[in-house]
C-alpha positions, 0 to 999 in steps of 0.5 A: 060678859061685860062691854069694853068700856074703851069701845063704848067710847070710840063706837056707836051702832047704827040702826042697820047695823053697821059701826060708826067711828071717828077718824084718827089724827084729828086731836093735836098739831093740826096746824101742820095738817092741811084746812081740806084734810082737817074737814074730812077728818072731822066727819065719821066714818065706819068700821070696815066689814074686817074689824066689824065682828071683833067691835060688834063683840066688844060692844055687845058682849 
């Protein structure tokens, strides 16, 4: 089995185990997208505990 080569580039594993990942929106016509809404997409995020499994598997397959 090999890893989802989409996946290695959206997700990282974190040393507990759980997924980190980026928030959407935050490529293109930012200008109409408020300064406070820019800066919290900017930072990561995790994968909830519904997708986690199907990542984990896509990741570690």
């Amino acid at each position: 089995m090999k890893t989802v080569s989409g996946a290695k580039k959206r997700f990282k594993l974190t040393g507990s185990g759980r997924v980190k990942r980026a928030h959407a929106y935050h490529n293109h016509i930012l200008e109409h997208k408020s300064a406070k809404r820019g800066r919290r997409l900017r930072k990561t995020g995790m994968v909830a505990d519904c997708n986690l499994r199907q990542v984990k598997r896509m990741l570690l397959a």
